[in-house]
Short mmCIF file of the C-alpha atoms (twelve columns), coordinates in Angstrom:
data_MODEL
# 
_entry.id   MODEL 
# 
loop_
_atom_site.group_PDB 
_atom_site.id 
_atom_site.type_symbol 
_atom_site.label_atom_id 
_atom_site.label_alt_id 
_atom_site.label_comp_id 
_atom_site.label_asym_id 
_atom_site.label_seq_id 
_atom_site.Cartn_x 
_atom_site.Cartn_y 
_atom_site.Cartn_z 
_atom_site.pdbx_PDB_model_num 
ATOM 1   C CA . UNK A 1   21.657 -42.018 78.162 1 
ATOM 2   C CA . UNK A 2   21.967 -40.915 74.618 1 
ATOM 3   C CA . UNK A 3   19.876 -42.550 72.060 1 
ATOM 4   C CA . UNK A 4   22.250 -45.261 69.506 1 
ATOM 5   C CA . UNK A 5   21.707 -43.208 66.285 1 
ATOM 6   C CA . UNK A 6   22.677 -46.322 64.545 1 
ATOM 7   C CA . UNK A 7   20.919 -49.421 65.926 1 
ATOM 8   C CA . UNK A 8   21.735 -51.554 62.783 1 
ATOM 9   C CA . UNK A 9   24.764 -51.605 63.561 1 
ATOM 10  C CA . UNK A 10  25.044 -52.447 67.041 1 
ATOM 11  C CA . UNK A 11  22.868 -55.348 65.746 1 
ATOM 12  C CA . UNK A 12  25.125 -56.732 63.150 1 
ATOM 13  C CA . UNK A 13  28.293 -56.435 65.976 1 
ATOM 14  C CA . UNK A 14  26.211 -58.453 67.938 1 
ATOM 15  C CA . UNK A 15  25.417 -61.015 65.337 1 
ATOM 16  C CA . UNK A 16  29.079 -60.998 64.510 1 
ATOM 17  C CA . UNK A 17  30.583 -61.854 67.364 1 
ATOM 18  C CA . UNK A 18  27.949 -64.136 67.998 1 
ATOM 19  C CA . UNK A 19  27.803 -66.122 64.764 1 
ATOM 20  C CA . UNK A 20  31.984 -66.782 65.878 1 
ATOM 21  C CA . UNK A 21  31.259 -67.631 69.207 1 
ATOM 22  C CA . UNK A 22  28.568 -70.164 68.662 1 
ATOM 23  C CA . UNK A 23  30.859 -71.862 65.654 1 
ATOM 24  C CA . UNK A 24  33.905 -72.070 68.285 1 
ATOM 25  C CA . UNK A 25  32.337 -73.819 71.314 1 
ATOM 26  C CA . UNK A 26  28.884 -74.322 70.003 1 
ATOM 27  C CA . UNK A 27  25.291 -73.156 71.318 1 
ATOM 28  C CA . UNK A 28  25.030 -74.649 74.442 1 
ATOM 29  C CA . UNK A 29  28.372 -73.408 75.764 1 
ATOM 30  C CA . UNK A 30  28.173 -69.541 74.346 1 
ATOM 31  C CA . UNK A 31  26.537 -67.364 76.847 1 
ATOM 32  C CA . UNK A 32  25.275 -64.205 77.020 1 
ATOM 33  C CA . UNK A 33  28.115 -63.437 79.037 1 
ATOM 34  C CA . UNK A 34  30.649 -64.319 76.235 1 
ATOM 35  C CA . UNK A 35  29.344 -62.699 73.617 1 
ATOM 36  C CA . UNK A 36  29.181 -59.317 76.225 1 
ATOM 37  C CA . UNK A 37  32.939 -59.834 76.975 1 
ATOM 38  C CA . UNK A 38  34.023 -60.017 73.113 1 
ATOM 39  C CA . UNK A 39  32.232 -57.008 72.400 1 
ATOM 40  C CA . UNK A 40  34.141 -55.040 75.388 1 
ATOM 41  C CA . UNK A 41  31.930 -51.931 75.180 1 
ATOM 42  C CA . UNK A 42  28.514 -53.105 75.488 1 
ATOM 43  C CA . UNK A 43  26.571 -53.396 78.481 1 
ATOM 44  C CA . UNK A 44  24.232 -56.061 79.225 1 
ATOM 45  C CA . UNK A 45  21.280 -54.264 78.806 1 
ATOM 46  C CA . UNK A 46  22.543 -52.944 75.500 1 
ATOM 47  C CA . UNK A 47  21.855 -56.362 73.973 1 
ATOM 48  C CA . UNK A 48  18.385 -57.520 76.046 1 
ATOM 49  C CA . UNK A 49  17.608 -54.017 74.074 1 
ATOM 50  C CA . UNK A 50  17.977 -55.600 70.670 1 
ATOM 51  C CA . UNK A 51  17.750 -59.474 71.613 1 
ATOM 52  C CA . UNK A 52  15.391 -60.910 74.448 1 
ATOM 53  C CA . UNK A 53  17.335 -64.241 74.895 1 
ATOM 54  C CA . UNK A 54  20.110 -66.002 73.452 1 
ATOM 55  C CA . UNK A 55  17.662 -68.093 71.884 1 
ATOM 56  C CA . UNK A 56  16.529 -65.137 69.835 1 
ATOM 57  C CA . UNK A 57  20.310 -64.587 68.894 1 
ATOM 58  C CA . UNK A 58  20.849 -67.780 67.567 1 
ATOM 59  C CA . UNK A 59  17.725 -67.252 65.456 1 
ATOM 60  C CA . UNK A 60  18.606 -64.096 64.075 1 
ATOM 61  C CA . UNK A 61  21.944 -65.674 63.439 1 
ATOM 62  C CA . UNK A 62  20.152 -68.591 61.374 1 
ATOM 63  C CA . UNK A 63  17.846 -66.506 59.609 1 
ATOM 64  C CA . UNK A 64  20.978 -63.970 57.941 1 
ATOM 65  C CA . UNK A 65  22.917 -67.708 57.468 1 
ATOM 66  C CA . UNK A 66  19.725 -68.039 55.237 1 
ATOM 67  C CA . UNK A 67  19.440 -64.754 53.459 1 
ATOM 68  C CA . UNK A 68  21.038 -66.141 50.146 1 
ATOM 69  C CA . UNK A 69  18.963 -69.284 50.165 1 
ATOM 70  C CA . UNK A 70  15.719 -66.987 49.904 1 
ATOM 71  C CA . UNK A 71  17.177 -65.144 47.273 1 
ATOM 72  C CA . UNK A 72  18.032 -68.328 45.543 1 
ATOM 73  C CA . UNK A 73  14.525 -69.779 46.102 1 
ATOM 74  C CA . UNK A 74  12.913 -66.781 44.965 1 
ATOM 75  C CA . UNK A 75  15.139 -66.520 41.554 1 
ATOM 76  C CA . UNK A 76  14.203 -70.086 40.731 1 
ATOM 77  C CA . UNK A 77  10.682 -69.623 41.191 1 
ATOM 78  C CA . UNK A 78  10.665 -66.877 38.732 1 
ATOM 79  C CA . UNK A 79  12.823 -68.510 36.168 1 
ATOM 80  C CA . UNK A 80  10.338 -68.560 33.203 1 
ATOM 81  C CA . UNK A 81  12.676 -71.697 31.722 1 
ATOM 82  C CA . UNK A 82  11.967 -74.257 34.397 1 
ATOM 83  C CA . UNK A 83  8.890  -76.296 34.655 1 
ATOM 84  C CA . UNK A 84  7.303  -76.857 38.413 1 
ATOM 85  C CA . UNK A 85  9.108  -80.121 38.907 1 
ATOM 86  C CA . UNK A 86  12.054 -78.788 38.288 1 
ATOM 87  C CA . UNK A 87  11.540 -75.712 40.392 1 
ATOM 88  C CA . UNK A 88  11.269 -78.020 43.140 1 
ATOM 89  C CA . UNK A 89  14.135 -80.105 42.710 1 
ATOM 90  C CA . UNK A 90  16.572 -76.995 42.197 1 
ATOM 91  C CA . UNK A 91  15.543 -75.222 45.627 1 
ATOM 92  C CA . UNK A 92  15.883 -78.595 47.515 1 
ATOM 93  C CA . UNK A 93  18.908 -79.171 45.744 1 
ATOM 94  C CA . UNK A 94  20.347 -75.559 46.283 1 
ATOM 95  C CA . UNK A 95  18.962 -75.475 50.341 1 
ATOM 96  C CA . UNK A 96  20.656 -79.054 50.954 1 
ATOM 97  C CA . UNK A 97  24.142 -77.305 49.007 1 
ATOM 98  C CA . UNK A 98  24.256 -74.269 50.353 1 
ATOM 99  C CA . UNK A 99  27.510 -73.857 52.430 1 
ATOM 100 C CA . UNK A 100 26.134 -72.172 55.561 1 
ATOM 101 C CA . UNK A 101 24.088 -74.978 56.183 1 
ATOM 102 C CA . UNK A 102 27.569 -76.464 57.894 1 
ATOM 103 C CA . UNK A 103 27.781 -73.191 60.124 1 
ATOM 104 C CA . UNK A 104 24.035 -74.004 61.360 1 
ATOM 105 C CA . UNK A 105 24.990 -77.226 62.013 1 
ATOM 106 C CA . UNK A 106 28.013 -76.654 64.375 1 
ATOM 107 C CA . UNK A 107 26.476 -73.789 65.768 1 
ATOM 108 C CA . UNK A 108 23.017 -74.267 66.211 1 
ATOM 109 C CA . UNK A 109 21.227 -76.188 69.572 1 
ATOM 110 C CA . UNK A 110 20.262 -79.915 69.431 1 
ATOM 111 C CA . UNK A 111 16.885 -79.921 68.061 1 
ATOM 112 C CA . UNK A 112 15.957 -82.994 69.184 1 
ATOM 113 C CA . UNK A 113 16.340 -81.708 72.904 1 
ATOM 114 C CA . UNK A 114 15.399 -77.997 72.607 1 
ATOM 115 C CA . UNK A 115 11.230 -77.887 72.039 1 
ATOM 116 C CA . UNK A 116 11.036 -74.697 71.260 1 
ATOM 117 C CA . UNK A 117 14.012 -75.283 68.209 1 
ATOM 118 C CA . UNK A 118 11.911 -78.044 67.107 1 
ATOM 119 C CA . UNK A 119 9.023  -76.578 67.260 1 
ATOM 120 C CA . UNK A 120 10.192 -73.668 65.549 1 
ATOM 121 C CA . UNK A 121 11.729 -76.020 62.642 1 
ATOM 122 C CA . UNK A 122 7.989  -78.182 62.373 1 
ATOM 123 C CA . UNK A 123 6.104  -74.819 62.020 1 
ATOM 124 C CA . UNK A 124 8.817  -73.140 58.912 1 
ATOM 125 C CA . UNK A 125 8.640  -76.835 56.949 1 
ATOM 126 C CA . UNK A 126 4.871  -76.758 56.825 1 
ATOM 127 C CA . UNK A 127 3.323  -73.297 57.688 1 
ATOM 128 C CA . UNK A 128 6.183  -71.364 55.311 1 
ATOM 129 C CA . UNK A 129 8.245  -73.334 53.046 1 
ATOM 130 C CA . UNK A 130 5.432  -75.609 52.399 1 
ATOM 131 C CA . UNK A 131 2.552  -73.187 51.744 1 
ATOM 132 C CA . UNK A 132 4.557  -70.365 50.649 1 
ATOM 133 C CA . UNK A 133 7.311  -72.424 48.444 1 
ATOM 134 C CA . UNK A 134 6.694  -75.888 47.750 1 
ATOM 135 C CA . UNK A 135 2.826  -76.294 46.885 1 
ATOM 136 C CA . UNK A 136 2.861  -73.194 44.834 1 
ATOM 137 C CA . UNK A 137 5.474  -75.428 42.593 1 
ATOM 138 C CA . UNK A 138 3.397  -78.323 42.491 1 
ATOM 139 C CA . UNK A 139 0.543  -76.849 41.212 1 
ATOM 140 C CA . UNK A 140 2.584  -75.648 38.920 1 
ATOM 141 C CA . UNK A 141 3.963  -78.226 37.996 1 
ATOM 142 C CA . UNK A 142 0.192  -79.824 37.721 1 
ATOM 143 C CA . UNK A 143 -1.312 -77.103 35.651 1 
ATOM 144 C CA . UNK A 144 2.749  -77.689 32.947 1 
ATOM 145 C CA . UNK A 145 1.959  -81.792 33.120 1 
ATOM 146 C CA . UNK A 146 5.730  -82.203 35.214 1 
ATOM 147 C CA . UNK A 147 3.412  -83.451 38.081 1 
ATOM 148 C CA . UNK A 148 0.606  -85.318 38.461 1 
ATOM 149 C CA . UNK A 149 -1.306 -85.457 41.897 1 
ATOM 150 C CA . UNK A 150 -4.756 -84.599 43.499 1 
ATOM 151 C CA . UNK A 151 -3.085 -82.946 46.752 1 
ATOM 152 C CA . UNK A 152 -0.961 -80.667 46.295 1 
ATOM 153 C CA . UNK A 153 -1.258 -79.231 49.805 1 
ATOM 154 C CA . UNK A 154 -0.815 -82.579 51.651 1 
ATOM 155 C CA . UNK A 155 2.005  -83.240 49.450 1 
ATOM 156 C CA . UNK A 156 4.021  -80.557 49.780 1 
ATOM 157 C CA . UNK A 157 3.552  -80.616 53.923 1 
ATOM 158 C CA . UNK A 158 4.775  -84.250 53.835 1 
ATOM 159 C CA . UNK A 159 7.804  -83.720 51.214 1 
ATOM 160 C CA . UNK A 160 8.851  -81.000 53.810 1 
ATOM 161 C CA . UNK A 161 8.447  -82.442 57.013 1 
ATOM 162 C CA . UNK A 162 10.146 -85.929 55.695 1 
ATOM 163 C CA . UNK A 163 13.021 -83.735 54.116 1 
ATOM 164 C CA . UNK A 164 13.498 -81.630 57.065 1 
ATOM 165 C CA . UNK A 165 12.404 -83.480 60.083 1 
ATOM 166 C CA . UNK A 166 12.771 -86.804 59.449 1 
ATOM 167 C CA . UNK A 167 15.770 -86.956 57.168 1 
ATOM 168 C CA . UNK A 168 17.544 -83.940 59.238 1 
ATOM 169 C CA . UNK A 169 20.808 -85.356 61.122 1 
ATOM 170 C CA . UNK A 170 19.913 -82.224 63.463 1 
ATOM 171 C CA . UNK A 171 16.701 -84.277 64.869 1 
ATOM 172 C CA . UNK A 172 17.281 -87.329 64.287 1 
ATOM 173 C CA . UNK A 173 21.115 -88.570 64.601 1 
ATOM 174 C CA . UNK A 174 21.606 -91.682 63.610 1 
ATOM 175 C CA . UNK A 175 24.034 -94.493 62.089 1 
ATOM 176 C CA . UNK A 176 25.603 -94.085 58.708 1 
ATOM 177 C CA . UNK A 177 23.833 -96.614 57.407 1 
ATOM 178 C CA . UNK A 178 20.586 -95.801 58.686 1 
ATOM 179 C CA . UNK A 179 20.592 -91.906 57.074 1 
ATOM 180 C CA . UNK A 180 21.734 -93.705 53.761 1 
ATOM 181 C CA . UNK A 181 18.190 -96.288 54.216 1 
ATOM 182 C CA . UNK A 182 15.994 -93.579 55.237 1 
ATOM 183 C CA . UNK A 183 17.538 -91.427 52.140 1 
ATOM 184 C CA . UNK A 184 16.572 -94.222 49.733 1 
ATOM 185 C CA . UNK A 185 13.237 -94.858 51.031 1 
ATOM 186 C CA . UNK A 186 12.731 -91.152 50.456 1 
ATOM 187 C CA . UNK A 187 14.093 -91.197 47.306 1 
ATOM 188 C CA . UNK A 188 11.674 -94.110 45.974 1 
ATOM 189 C CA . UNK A 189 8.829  -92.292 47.834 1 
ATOM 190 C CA . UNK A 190 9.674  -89.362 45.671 1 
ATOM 191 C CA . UNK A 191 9.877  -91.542 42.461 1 
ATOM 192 C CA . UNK A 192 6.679  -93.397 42.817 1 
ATOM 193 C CA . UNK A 193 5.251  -90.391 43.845 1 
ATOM 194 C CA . UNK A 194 5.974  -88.702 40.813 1 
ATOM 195 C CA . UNK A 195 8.422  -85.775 42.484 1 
ATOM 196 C CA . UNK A 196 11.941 -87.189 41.903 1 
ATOM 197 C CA . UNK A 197 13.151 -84.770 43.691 1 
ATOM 198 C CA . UNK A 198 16.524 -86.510 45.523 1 
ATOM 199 C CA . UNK A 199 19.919 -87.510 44.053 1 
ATOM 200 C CA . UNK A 200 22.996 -89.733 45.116 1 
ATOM 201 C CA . UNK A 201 24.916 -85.802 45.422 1 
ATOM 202 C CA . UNK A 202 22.321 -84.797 48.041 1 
ATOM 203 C CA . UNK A 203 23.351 -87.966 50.470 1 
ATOM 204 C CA . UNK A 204 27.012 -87.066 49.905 1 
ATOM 205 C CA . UNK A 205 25.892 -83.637 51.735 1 
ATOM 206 C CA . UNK A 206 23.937 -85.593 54.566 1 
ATOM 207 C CA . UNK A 207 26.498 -88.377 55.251 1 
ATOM 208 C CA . UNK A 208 28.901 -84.732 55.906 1 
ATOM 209 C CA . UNK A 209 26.071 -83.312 58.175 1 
ATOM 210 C CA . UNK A 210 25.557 -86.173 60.168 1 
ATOM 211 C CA . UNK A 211 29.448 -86.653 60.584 1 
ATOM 212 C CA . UNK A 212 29.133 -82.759 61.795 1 
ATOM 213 C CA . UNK A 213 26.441 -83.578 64.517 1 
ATOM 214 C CA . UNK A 214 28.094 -86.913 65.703 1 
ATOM 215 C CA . UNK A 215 30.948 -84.351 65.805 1 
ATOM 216 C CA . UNK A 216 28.780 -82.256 68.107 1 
ATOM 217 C CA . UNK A 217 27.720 -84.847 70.343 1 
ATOM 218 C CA . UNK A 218 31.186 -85.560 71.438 1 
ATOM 219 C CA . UNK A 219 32.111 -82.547 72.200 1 
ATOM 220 C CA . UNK A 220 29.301 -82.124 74.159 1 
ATOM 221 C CA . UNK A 221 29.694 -85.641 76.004 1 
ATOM 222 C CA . UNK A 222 33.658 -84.949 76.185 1 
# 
């Protein structure tokens, strides 16, 4: 069998049809199968080559959904003109607005009933965007006088995990009026904390997400 001189590609075809599919009827009912039969002249084996699992599809689908929000993060933690609180409220600010984050929703598994998913999600908020992102701002933010704590670490691990575990309509689907409780009480958390980093535009964005996973959830019962 000759050798696929241009692997890339194949990749992003894959990824392409795959990203549509899983917006259409959603994760659980996309198969391996139907992504196979929109591509029409790949074999089976031809994807396993590139992707082990459909779970490993959907990932790779996430992380290019996310390419432009690590761009973003990274050009607002080199912008010389913001302080470290502010850093910190721009890349929640821009994750929470960015539009793919409505693809991901329709098209990415319950979290709540998918371990590895959640799992997954835990490990990002604290091991990556934590470490790597968010406590790099705060002590920042300590050392320009924007922020005043003793734990920068802890803090930055619980900001994350609140913001996107317990506050994420993806886990946790609940009640219009319980998202818009739990995104006050985070909100004064964040104030008294010193990090205000919420605003009434960000629950405008989460009262849409959770309308997109109730959304989900009868399609999936229906």
């Amino acid at each position: 069998m000759a050798r696929n001189k241009y692997p890339e590609v194949t990749v992003n075809r894959i990824l392409d049809v795959a990203t549509r599919l899983f917006l259409e009827k959603g994760y659980e009912e996309t198969t391996i199968q139907a992504i196979l039969d929109e591509l029409g002249d790949l074999s089976k084996g031809a994807i396993y080559h590139h992707f082990k699992s459909k779970e490993d599809i959907i990932e790779a689908v996430i992380d290019r959904m996310f390419e432009d929000v690590h761009k973003s993060a990274i050009a607002i933690v080199n912008d010389p003109t913001l302080n470290g609180l502010q850093k910190i409220q721009k890349t929640i600010q821009s994750s929470l607005q960015n539009p793919n984050q409505e693809k991901i929703l329709k098209s990415a598994p319950d979290l709540m009933h998918n371990t590895r998913f959640l799992s997954a999600e835990i490990y990002e908020s604290v091991n990556v965007v934590a470490k790597q992102m968010i406590e790099p701002m705060l002590r920042e933010g300590i050392e320009d006088g924007s922020i005043q704590t003793k734990y920068p670490k802890q803090m930055a691990e619980m900001l994350m995990i609140l913001a996107n575990i317990w506050l994420n309509p993806a886990v946790f689907q609940v009640s219009e009026n319980e998202l818009y409780d739990k995104f006050l009480f985070l909100k004064y958390v964040g104030e008294r904390l010193g990090i205000p980093v919420l605003d009434d535009r960000m629950l405008d964005r989460l009262q849409l997400y959770r309308s997109i996973m109730e959304e989900n959830e009868s399609k999936n019962l229906s």
